[in-house]
Structures are given as C-alpha cells and as structure tokens.
N, C-alpha and C positions, 0 to 999 in steps of 0.2 A: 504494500500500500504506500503511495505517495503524499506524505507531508505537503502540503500547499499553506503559504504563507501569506498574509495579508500584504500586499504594495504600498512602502511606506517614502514621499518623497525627503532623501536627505534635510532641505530647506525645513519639509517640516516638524520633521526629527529632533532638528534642533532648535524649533522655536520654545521646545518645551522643557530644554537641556541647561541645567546652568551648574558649572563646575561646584567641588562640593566643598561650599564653603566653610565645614567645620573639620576640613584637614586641618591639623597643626603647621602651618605656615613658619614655626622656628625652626623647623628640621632644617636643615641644611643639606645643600644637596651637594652631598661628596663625589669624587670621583674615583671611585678608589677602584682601579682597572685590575682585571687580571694579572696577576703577576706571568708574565712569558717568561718561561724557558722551553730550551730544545728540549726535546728528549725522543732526540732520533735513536738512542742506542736502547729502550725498551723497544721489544717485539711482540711486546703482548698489550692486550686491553690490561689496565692499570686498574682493577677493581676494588682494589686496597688506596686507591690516590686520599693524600691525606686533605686535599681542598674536597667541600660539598661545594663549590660552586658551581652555576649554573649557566642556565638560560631560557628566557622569556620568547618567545618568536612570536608574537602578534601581526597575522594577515589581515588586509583588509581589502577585498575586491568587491566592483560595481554587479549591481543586477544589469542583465542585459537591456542595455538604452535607456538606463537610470537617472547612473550616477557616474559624474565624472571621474578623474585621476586626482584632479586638482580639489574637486570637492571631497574627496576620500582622505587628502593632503591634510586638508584643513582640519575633520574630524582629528586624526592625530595631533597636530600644531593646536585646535583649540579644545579639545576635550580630553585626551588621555595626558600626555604631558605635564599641562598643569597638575594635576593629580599626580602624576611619578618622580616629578619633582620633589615630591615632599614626602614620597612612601619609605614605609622602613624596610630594609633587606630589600633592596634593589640599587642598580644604578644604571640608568640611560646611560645607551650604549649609540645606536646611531637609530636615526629617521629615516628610511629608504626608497626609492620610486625605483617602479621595473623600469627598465630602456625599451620593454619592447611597448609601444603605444596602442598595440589592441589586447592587452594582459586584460581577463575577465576573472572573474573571480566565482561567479554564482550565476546560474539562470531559471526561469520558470522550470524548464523542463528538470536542472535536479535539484528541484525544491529549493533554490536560494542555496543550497551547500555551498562553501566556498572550494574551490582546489588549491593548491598546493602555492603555485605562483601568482599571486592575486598583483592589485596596482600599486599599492603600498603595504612596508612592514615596521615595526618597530620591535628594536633587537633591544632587550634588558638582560642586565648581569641581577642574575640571582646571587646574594653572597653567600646560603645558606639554605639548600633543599630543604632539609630537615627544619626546619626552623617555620614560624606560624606566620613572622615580620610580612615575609614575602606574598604566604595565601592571603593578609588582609588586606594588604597594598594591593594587589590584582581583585579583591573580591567586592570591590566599594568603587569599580572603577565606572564612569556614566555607560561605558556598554560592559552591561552583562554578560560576563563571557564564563562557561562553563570552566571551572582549572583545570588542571589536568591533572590525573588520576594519584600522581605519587605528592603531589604539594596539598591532596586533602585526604591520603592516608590514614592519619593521626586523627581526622574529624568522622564522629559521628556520620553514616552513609544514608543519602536523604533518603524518606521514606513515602513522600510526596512530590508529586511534581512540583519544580523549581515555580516560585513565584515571582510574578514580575516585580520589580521594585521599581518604585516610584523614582522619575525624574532619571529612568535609565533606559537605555536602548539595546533589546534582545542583540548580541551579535548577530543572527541568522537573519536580521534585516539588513543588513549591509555587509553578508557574506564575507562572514571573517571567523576567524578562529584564534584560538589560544594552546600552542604546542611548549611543552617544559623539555629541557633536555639537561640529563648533567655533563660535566666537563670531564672528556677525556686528555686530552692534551692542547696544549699552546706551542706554538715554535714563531722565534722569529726568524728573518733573512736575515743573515752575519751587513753588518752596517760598512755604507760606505756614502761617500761624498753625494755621489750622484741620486742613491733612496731616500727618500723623503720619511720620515718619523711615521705620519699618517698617511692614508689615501685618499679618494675621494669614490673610489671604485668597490661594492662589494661581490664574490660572486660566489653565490650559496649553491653548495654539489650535497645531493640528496640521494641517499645511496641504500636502500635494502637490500642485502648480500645475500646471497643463495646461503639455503642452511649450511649450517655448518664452517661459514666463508670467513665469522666475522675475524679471527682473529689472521685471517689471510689479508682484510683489508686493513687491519691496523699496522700489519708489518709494512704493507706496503707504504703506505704514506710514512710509517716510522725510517723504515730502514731506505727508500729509496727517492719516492714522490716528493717528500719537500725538498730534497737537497739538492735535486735537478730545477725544480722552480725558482729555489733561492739562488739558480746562476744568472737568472734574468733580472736587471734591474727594477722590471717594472712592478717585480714582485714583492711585497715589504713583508705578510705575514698569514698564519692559519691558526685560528681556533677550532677545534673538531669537540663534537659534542653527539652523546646516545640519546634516543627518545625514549622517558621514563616510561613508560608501558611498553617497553619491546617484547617481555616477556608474556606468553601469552596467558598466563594466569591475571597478569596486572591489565590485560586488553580486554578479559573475559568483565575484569571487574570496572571497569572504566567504561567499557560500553553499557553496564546493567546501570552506573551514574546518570550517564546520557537519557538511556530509556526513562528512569527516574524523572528525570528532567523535563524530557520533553515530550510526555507522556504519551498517551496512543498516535500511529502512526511512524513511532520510530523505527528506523531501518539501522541497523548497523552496518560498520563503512562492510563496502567490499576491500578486496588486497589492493586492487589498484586506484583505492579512494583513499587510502590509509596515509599520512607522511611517511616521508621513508623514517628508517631509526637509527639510519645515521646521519648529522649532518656537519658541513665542513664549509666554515665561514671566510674566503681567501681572501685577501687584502690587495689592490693591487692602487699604483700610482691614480689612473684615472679611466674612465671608460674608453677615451679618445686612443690613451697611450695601449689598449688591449686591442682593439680592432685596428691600430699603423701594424701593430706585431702580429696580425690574424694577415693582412692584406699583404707583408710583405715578406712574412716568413711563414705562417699559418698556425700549427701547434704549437703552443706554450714549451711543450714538452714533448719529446717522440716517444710512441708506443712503445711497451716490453712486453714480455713477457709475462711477467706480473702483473702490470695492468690490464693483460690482456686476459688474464684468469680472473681479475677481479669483476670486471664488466661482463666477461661474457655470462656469468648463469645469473648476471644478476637479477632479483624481481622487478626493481624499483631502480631508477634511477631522473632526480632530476638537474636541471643547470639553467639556474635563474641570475642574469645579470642586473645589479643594484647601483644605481646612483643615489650616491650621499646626500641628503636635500639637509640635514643635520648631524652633523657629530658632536657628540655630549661629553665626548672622555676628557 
C-alpha cells in the first residue's frame, strides 16, 4: 500500500515556522572538529576506536515541480541552523548544494520519500553517539525528522504513532531524511604549499559492500585508496563513517520505529531504497579544480585490483558531488 501525503507549499510551511525561541542562546557555538589523523596502517574496521564520534547527514530534496534548490537553501540557512547553533553534542560541519541542477529528492509516485542525493545537505559532527546532548539537539529541531535508530537506543521505543508537534514540519513534506553514522577513520593529504587547509568541494561515495566485503573495503581505502588520492593536489582530505543500523537486527528495529511513526501504510525501505552503510566524505580544492582534472586527465585515480573487487559485487553504490554554500569549522 502506498503512503500519499498531503501537498504542502514551502512558502506556506513557513509562514507558520518561527525558530525556537527558548533554545539557550548562551551556548556557544564551538568548533571543535575532528581530530584527523592517518591511519593508513590499520586494515581493519577499528570497532574498539576510542572516539564515539559521529555524524548527522541531513537530506533535503524538492517534490517534483515544488520546490526549488534555492528555497530548500533557505529552509537550512533559516530554520535548522539557527537551532544547531546553539545544540549540545553537535557541531556544524558544512551546508551543501548538489552540482547537478535536476537533483530531486521525493515525488508523488514514491510517496514524497526522499532518495539518497537530494538538492541540499547538512553535514553535523556528533561528538558523542552514546550521549542524549545530540538526540535532543536533532529532536526539537522545526522539521521533525524521525533519528535514527542507535541515537534513541537508550529511549523508551514509541508505542504510538509519532505526533505532530506544533510549529514543526513533518520531514516527508519536503522529502528529506535524517541518517546517523559513527566515525570510522579520518586521514588527511600530507601538507604542502600549493593545498589549501579547506575546500570548497565535497564528494560523498556511498558504498554497501557485498556481504562479507566490508573489511575488504576498509583495507582498501586504509592500505591503498587514500595514499594515491593524497598524490593529487587537488585533494586535501577523507572522513569515512558506518551507518548505525547496518546491522540487521538494529534495521529490523529501526524500521518497526518508522512503522510506529508513521502508522498505517508504512512500507519499509527496499535494498535499493536503503542509504548505503558506508559512507566517505572527500574533500577536495573546488568543484571547478575536479572536472579541469576529469577533462584533462579523467580519473582521480586509476583502477586496481582492489578497487576492482571492491565495486564489483557491490549492492549499493552512490557519488554525489557537493558544493560548499557554508562551512562552519
């Protein structure tokens, strides 16, 4: 059975939206980044890593002949922002628009779901999975967006469908979603004159590995994949992050939250509806400086071996390119 959602236009979404004005406003909004280090010489998934920190992935894509890029902009810039400015157990990380200009995100036909690469994202540092800071910051936020399944663990599992709250916007009308993922590794590119500190370019590689693969794909980017990226200038750095319900006991229980949620008619995802569970966050000089090096040399990097086992059985794979519209670090 298909879900069908009411047609809500943005404009008037937010005539009835006004930021919440009993955040604590003295918080201060730190910057406190990831610490980066290599750590090409592990070849395995680091499941003992002594950081819980994380990451926020907030999609935001138009219904089909909606809602614009630029108006989906704005919902971030004027409605989530302010508020993550001032949450605890997080920190804005960047603001992003896709490069490709017919990026959709949701349509009538699948119920408003959003997909995977929608028009805009908003990337937060979780400092602290475990910790309650970060589900209250994301659960107060003006779109109601369902968490995701290991950041309300700890809480009581609803036994009612999810109620609206007042002066908030269902996510599923502006086809966006909320993915948690923790932190596997950081690496930066060894520094030189000509790399820049920061980018202005991000491009997120979405990767579900054939069973069995995953710790084939972590050798690969440990032992091979970044250190050939890091010979190109235009390349500065990679965060790689698992998506907290990979397992399929925590999938089993995360979609029975959803149904919860959003009571009859819920469908749970299909495989190729799902995020991938891995994903890998590349940093690079600028969109402009990635497509002179597509047009004039073409791969970043040439094919091996390794990559070539890694891709080939894979289920899932995506590669969405991001323009920085904000960085926060």
């Amino acid at each position: 059975m298909t879900l069908h959602r009411p047609r809500h236009s943005l404009r008037r979404l937010q005539t009835f939206l006004t930021p919440n004005s009993s955040r604590d406003s003295s918080q201060s909004n730190s910057t406190n980044d990831i610490s980066r280090k290599s750590s090409s010489s592990n070849n395995s998934i680091d499941s003992s890593h002594s950081s819980t920190s994380g990451l926020a992935w907030i999609i935001l894509g138009a219904e089909e002949h909606s809602s614009t890029a630029c108006a989906l902009s704005n919902v971030i810039k004027d409605l989530l922002v302010p508020d993550l400015q001032h949450g605890k157990g997080i920190t804005l990380l960047w603001h992003l628009h896709n490069t490709d200009p017919n990026a959709r995100s949701g349509t009538t036909q699948t119920a408003f779901k959003p997909l995977n690469g929608g028009c805009c994202a908003l990337a937060l540092q979780i400092h602290d999975i475990t910790s309650k800071a970060a589900t209250e910051a994301l659960a107060h936020l003006p779109i109601q967006f369902v968490p995701p399944q290991a950041l309300v663990s700890q809480q009581p599992q609803p036994q009612q469908p999810q109620q609206h709250r007042k002066n908030s916007i269902p996510a599923a009308h502006l086809g966006a979603y909320l993915k948690g993922y923790s932190l596997i590794q950081t690496y930066d590119a060894p520094r030189h004159p000509a790399r820049p500190a920061k980018g202005t370019c991000i491009v997120s590689v979405g990767i579900s590995p054939a069973a069995g693969e995953e710790k084939a794909l972590d050798h690969w980017y440990r032992s091979e994949h970044l250190s050939l990226m890091s010979e190109n200038l235009i390349f500065i750095r990679c965060t790689r992050y698992r998506l907290m319900d990979t397992d399929e006991e925590s999938r089993r229980a995360s979609a029975s939250d959803r149904k919860a949620s959003l009571g009859n008619g819920f469908e749970d995802e299909a495989e190729d509806e799902r995020a991938p569970s891995f994903l890998a966050l590349h940093e690079y000089v600028s969109h402009q400086a990635l497509l002179d090096h597509a047009i004039e040399y073409g791969q970043l990097v040439p094919e091996t071996e390794m990559s070539r086992r890694v891709f080939a059985g894979a289920k899932k794979v995506e590669r969405t390119i991001w323009d920085v519209e904000e960085d926060y670090r």
